[in-house]
mmCIF file of the N, C-alpha and C atoms, coordinates in Angstrom:
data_MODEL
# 
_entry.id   MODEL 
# 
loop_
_atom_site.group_PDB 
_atom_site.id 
_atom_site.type_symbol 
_atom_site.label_atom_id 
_atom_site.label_alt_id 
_atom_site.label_comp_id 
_atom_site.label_asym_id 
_atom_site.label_entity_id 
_atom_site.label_seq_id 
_atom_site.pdbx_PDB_ins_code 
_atom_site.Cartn_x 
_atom_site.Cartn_y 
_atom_site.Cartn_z 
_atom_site.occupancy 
_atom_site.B_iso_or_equiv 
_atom_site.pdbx_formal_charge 
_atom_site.auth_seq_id 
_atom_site.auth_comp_id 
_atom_site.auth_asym_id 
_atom_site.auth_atom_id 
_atom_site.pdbx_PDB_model_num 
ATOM 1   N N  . UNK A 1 1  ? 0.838   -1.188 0.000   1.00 0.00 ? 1  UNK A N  1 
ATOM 2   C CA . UNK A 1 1  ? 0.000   0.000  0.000   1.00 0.00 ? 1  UNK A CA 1 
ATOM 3   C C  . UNK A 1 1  ? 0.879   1.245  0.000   1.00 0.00 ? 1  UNK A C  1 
ATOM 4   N N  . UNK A 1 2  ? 0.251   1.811  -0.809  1.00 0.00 ? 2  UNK A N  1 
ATOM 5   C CA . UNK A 1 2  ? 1.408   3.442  -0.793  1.00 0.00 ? 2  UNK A CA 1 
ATOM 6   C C  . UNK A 1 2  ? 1.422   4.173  0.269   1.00 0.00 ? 2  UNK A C  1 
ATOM 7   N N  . UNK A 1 3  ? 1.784   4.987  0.573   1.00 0.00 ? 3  UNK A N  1 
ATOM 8   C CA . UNK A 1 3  ? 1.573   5.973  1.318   1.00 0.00 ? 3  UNK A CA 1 
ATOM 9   C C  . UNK A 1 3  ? 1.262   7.496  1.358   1.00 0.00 ? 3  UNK A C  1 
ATOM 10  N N  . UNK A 1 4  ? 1.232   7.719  0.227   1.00 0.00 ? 4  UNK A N  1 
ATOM 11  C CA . UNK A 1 4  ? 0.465   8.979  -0.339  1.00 0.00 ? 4  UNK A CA 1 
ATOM 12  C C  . UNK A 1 4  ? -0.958  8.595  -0.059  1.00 0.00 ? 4  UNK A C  1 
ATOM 13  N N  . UNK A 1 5  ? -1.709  10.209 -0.321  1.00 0.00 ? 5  UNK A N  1 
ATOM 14  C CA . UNK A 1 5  ? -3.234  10.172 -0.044  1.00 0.00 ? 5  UNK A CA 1 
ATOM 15  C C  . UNK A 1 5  ? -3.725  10.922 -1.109  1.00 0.00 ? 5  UNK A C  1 
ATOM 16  N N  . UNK A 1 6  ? -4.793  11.103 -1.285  1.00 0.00 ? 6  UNK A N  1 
ATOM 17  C CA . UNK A 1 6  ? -5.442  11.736 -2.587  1.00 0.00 ? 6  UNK A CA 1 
ATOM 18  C C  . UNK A 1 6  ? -5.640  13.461 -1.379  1.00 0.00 ? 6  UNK A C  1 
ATOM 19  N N  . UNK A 1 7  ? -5.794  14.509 -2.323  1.00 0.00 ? 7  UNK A N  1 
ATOM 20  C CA . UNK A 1 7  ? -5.303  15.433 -2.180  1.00 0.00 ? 7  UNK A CA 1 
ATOM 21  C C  . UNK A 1 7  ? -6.254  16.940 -3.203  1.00 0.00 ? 7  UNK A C  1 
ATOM 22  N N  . UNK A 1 8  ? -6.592  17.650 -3.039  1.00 0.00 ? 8  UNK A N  1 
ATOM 23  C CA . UNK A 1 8  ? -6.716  18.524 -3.625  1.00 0.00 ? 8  UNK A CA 1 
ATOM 24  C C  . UNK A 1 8  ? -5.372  19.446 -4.512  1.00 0.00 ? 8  UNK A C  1 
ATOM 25  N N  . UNK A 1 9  ? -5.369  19.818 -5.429  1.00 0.00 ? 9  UNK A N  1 
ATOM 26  C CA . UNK A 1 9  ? -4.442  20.763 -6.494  1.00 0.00 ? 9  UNK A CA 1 
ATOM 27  C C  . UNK A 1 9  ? -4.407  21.873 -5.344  1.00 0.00 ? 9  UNK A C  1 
ATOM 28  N N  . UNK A 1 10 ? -5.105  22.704 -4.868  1.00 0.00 ? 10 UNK A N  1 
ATOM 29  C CA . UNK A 1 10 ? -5.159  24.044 -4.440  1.00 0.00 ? 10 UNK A CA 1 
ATOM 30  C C  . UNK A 1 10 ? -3.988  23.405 -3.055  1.00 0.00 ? 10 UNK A C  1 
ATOM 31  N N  . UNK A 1 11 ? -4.464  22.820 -2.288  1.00 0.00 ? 11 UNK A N  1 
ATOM 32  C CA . UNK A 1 11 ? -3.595  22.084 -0.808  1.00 0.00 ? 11 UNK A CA 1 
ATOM 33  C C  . UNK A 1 11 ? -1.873  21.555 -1.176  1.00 0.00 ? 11 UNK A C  1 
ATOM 34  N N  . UNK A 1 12 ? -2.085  20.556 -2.078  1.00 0.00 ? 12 UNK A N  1 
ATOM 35  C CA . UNK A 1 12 ? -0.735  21.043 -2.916  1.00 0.00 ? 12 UNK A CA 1 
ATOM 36  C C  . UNK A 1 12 ? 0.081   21.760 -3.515  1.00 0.00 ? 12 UNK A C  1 
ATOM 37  N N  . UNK A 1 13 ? -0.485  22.722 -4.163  1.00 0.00 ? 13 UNK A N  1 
ATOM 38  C CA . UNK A 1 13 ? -0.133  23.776 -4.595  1.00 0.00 ? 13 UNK A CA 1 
ATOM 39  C C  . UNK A 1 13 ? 0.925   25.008 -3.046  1.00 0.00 ? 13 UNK A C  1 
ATOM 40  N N  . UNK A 1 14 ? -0.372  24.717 -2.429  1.00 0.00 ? 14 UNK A N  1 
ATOM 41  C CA . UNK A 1 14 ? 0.195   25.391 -0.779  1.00 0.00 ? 14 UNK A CA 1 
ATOM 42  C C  . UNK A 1 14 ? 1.322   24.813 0.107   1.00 0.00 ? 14 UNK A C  1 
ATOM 43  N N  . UNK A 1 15 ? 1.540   23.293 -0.266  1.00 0.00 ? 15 UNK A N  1 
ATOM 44  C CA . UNK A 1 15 ? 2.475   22.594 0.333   1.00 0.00 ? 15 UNK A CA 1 
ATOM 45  C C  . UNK A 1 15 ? 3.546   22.752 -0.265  1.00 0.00 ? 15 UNK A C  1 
ATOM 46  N N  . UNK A 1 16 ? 3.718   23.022 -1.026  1.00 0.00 ? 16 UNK A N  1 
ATOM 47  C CA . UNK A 1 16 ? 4.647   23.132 -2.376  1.00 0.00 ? 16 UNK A CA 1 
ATOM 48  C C  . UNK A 1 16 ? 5.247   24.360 -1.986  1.00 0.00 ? 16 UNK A C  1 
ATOM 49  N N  . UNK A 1 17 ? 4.666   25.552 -1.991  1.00 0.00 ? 17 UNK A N  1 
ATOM 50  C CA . UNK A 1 17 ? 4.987   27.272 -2.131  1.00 0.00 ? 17 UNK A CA 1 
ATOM 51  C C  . UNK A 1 17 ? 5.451   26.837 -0.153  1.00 0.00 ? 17 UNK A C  1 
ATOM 52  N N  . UNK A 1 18 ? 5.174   26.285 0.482   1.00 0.00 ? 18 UNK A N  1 
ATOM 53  C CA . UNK A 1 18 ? 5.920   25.920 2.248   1.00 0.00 ? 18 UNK A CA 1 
ATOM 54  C C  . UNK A 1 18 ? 6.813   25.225 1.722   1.00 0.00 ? 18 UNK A C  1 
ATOM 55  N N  . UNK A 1 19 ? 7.220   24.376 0.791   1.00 0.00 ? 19 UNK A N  1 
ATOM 56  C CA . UNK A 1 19 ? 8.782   23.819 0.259   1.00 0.00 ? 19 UNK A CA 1 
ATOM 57  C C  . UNK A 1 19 ? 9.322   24.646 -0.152  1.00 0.00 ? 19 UNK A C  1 
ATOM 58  N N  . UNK A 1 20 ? 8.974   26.107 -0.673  1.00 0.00 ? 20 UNK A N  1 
ATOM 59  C CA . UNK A 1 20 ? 10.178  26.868 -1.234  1.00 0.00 ? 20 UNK A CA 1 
ATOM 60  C C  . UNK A 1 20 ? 9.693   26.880 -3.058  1.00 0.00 ? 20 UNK A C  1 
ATOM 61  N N  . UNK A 1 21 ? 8.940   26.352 -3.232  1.00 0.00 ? 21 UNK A N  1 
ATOM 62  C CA . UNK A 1 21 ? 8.326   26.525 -4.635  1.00 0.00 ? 21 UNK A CA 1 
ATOM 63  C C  . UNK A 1 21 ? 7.470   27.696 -4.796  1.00 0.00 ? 21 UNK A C  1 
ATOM 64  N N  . UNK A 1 22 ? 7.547   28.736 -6.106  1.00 0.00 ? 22 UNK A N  1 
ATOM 65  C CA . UNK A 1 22 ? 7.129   29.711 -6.220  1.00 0.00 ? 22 UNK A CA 1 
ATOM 66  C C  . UNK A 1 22 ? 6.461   29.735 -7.743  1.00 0.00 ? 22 UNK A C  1 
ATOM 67  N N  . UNK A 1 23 ? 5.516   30.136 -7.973  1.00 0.00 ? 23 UNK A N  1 
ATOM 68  C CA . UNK A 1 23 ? 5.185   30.115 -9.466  1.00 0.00 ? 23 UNK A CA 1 
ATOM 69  C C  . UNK A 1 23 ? 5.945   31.625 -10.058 1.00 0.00 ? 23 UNK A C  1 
ATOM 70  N N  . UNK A 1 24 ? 6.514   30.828 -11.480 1.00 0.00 ? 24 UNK A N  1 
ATOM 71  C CA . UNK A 1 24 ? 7.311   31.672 -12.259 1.00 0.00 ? 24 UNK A CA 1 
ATOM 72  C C  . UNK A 1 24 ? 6.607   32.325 -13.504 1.00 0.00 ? 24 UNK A C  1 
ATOM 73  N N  . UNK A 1 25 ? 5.982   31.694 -13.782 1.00 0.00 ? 25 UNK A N  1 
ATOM 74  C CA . UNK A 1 25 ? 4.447   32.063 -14.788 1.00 0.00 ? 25 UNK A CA 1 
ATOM 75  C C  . UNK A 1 25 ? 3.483   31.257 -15.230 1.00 0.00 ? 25 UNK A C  1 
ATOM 76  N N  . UNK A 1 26 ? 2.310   32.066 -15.273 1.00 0.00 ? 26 UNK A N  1 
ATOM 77  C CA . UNK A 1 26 ? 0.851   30.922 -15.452 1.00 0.00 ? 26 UNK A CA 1 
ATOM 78  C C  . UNK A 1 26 ? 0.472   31.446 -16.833 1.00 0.00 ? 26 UNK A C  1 
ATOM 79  N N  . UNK A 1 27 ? -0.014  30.280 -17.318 1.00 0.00 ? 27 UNK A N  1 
ATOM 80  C CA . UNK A 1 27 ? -1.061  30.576 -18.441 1.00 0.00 ? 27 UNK A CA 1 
ATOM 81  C C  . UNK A 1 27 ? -1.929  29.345 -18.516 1.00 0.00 ? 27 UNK A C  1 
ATOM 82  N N  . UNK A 1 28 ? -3.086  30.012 -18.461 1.00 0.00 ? 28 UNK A N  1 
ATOM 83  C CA . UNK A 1 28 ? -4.444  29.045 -18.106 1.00 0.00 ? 28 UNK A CA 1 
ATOM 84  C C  . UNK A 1 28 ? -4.000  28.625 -16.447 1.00 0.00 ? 28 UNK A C  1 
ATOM 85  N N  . UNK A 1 29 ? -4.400  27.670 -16.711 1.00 0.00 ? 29 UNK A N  1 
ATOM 86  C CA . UNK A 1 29 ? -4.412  26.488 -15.478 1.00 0.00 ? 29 UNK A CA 1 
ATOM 87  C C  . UNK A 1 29 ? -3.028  25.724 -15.373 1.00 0.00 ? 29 UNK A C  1 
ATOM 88  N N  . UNK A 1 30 ? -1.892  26.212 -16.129 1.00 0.00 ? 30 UNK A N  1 
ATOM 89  C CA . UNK A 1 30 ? -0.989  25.977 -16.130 1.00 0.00 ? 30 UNK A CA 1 
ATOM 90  C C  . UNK A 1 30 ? 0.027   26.462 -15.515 1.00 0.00 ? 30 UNK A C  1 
ATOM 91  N N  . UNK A 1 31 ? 0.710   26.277 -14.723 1.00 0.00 ? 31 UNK A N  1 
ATOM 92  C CA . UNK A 1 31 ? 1.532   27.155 -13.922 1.00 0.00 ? 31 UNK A CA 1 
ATOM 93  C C  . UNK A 1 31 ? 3.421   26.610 -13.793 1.00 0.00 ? 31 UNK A C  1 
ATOM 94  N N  . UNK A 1 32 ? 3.973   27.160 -14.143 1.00 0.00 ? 32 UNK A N  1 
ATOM 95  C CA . UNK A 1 32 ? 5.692   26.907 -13.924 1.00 0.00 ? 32 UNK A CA 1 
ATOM 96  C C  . UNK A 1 32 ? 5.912   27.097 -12.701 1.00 0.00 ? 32 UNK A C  1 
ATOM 97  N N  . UNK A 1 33 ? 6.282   26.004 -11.868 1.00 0.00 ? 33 UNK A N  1 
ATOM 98  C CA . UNK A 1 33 ? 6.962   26.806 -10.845 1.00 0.00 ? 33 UNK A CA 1 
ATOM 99  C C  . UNK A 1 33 ? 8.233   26.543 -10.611 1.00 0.00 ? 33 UNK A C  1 
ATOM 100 N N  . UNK A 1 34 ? 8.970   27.441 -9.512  1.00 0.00 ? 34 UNK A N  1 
ATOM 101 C CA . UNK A 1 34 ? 10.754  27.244 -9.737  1.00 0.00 ? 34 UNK A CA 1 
ATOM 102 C C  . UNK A 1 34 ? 11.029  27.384 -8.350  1.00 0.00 ? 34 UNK A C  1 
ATOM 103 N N  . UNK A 1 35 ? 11.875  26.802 -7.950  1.00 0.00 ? 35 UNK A N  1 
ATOM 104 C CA . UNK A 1 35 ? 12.900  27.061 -7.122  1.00 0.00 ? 35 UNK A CA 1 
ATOM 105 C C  . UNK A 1 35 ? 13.926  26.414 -7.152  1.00 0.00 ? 35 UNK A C  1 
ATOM 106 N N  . UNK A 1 36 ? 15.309  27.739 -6.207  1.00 0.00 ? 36 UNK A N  1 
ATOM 107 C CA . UNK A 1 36 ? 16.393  27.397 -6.409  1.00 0.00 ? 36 UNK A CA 1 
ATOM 108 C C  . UNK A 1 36 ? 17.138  26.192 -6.651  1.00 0.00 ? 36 UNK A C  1 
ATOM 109 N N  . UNK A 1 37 ? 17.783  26.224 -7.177  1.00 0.00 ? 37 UNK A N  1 
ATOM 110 C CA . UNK A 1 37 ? 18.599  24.802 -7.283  1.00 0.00 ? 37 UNK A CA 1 
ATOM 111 C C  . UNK A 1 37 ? 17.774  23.585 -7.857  1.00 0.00 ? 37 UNK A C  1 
ATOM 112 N N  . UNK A 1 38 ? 16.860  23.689 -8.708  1.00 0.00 ? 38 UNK A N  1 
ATOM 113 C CA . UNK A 1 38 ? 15.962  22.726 -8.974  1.00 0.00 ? 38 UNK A CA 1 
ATOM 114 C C  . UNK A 1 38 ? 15.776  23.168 -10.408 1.00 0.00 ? 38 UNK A C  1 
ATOM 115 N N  . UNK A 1 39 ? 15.231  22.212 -11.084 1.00 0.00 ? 39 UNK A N  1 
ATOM 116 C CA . UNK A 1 39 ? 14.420  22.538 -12.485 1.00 0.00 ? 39 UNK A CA 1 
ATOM 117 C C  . UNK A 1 39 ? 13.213  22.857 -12.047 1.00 0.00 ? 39 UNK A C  1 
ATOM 118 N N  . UNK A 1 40 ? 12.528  23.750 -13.663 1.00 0.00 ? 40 UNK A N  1 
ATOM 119 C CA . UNK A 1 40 ? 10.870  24.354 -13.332 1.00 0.00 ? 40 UNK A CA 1 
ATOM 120 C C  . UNK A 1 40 ? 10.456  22.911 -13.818 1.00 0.00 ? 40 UNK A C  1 
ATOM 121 N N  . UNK A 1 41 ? 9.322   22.842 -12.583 1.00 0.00 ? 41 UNK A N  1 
ATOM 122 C CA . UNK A 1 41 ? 8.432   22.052 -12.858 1.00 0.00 ? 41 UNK A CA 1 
ATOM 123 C C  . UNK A 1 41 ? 6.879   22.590 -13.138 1.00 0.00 ? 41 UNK A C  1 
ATOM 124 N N  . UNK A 1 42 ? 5.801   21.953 -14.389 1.00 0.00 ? 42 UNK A N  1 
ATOM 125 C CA . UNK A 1 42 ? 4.822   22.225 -14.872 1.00 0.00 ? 42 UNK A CA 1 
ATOM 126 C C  . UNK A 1 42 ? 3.725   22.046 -13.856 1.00 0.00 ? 42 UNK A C  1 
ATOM 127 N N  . UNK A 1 43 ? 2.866   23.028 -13.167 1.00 0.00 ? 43 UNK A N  1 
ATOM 128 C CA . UNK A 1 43 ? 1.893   22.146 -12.738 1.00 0.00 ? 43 UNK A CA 1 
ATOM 129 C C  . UNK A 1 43 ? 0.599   22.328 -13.318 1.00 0.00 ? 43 UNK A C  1 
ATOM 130 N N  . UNK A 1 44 ? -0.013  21.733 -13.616 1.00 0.00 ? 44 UNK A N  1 
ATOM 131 C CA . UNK A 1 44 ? -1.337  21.131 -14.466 1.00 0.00 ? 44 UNK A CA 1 
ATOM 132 C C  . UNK A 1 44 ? -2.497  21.364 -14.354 1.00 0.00 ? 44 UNK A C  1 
ATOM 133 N N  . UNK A 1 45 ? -3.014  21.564 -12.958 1.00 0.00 ? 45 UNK A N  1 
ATOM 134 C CA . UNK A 1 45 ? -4.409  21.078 -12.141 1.00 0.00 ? 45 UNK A CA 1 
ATOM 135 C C  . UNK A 1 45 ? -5.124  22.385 -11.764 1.00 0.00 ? 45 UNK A C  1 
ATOM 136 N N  . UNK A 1 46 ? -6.435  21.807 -11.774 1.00 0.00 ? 46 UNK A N  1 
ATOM 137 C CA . UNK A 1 46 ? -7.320  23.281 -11.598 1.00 0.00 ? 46 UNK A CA 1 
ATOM 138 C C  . UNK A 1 46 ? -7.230  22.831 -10.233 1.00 0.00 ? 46 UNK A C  1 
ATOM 139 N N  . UNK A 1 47 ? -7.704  23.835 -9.451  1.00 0.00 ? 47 UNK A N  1 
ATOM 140 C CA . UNK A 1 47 ? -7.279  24.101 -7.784  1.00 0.00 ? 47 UNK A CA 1 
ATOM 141 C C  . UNK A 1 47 ? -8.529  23.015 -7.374  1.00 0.00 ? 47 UNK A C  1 
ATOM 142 N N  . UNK A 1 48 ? -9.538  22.865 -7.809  1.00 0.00 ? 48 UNK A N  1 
ATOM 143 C CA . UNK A 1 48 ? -10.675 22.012 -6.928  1.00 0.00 ? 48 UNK A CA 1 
ATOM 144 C C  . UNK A 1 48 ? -10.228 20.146 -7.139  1.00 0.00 ? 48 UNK A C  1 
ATOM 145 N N  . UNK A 1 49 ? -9.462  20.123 -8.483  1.00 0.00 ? 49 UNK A N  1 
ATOM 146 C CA . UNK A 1 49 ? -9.258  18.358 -8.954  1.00 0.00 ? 49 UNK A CA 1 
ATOM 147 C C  . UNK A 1 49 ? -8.659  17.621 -7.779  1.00 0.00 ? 49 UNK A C  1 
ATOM 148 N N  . UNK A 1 50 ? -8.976  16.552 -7.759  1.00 0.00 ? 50 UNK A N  1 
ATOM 149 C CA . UNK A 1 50 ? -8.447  15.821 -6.753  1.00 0.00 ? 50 UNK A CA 1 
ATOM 150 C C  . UNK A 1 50 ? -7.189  14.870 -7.222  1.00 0.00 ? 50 UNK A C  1 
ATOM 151 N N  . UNK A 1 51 ? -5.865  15.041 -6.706  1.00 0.00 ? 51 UNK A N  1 
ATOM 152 C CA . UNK A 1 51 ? -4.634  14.467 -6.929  1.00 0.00 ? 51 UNK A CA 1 
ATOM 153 C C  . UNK A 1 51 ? -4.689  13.055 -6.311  1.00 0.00 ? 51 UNK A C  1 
ATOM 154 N N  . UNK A 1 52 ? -4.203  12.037 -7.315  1.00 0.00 ? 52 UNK A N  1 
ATOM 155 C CA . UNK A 1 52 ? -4.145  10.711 -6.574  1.00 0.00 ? 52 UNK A CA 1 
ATOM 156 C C  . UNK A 1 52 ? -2.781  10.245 -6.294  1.00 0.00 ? 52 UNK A C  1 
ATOM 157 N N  . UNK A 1 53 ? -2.639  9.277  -5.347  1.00 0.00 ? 53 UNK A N  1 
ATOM 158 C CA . UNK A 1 53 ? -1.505  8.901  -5.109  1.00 0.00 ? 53 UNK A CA 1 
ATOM 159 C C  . UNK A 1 53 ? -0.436  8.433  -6.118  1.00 0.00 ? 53 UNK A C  1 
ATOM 160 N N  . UNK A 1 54 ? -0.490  8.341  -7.597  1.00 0.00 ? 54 UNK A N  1 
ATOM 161 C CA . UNK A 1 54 ? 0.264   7.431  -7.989  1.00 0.00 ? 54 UNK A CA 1 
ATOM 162 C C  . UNK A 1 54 ? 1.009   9.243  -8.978  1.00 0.00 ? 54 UNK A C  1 
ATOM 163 N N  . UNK A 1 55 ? -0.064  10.510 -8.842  1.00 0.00 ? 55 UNK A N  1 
ATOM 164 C CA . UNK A 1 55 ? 0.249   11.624 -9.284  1.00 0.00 ? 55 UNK A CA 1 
ATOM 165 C C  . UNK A 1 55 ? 1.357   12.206 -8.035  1.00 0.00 ? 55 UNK A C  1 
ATOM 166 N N  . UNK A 1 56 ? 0.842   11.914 -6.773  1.00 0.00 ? 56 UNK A N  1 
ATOM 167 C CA . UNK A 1 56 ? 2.006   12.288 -6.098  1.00 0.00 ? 56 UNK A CA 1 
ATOM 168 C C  . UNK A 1 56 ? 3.098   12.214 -6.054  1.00 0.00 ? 56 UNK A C  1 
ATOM 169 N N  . UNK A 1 57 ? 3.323   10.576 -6.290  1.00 0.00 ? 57 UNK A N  1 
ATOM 170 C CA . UNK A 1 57 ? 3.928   10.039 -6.215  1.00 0.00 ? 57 UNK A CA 1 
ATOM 171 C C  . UNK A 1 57 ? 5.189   10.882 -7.533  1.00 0.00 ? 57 UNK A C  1 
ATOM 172 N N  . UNK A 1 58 ? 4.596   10.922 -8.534  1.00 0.00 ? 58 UNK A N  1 
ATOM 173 C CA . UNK A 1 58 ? 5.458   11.588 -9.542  1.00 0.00 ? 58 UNK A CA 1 
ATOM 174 C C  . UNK A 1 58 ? 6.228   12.483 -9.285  1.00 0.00 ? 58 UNK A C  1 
ATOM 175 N N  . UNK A 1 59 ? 4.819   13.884 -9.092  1.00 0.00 ? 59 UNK A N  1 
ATOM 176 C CA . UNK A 1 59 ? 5.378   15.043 -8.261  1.00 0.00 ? 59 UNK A CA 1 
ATOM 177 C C  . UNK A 1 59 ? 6.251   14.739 -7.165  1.00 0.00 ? 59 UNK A C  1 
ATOM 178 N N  . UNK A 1 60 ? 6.153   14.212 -6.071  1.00 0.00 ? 60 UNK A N  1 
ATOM 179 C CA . UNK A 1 60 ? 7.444   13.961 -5.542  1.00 0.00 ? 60 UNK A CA 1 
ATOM 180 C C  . UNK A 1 60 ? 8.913   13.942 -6.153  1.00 0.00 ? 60 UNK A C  1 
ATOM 181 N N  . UNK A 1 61 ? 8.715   12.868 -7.047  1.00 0.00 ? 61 UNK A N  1 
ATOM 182 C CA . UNK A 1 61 ? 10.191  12.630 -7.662  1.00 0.00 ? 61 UNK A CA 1 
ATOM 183 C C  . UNK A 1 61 ? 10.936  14.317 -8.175  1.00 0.00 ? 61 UNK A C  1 
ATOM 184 N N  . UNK A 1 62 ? 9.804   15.199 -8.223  1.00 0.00 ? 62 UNK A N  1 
ATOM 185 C CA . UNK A 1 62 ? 11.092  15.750 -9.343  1.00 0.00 ? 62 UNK A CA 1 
ATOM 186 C C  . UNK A 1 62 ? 10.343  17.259 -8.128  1.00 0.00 ? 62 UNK A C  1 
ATOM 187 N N  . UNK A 1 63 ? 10.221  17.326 -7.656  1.00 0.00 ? 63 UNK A N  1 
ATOM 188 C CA . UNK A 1 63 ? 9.571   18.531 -6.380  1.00 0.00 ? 63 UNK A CA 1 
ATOM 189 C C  . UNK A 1 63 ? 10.505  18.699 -4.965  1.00 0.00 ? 63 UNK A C  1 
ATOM 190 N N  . UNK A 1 64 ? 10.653  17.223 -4.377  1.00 0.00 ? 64 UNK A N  1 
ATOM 191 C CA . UNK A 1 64 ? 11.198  16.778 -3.340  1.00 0.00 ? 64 UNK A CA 1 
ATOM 192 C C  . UNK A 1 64 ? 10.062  16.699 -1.857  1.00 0.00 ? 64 UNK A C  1 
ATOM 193 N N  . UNK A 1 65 ? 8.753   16.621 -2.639  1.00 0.00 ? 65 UNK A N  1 
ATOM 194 C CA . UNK A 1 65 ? 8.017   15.959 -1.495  1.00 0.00 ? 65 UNK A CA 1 
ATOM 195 C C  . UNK A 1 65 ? 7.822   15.180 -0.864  1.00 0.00 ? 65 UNK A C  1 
ATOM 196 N N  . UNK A 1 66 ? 7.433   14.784 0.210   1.00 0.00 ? 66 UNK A N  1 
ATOM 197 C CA . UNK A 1 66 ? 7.276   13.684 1.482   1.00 0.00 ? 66 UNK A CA 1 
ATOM 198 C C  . UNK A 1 66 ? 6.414   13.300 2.023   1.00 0.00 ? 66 UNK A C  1 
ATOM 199 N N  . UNK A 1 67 ? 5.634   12.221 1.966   1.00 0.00 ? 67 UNK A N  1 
ATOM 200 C CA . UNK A 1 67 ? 4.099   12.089 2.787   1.00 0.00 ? 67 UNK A CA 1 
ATOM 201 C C  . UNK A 1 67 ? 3.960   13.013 3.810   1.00 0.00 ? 67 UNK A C  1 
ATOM 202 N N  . UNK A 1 68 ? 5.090   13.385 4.773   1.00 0.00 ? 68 UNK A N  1 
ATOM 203 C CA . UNK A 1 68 ? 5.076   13.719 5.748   1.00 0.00 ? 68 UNK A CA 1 
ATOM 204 C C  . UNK A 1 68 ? 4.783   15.135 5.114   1.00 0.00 ? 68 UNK A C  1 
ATOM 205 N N  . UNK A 1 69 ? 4.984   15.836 4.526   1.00 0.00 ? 69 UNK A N  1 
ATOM 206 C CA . UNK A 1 69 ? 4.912   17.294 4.640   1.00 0.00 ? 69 UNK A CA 1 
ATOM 207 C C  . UNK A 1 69 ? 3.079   17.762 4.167   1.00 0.00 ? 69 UNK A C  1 
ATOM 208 N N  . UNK A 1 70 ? 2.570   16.632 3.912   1.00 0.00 ? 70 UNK A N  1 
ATOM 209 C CA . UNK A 1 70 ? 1.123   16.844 3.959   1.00 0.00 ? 70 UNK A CA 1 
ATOM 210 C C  . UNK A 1 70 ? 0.720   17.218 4.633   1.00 0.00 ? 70 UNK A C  1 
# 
């Protein structure tokens, strides 16, 4: 069983910008965000969609998120 949880875009989005992630520019529902020492990563999601674990799971890899920082 994983350990991620399903999640709202908007709550992530907020956990993300408390890691030090900042959006660098939006268009649409699309948003770049950057921080230091990292590549921009794309994020995708309208703020109400619900994120599933196997999407976290992604975002993690290239973000540096942690179940724990949920």
């Amino acid at each position: 069983m994983t350990e991620w949880r399903t999640i709202k875009a908007k709550r992530l989005l907020a956990v993300l910008a408390r890691l030090g992630w900042s959006v660098k520019r939006q268009t649409g529902s699309h948003k770049v965000l950057s921080r230091p020492d990292w590549p921009d990563v794309i994020f995708a999601f309208h703020a109400s969609e619900e994120i599933g674990p196997r999407m976290l799971a992604r975002m993690a890899k290239v973000t540096g998120l942690r179940p724990e920082d949920l």
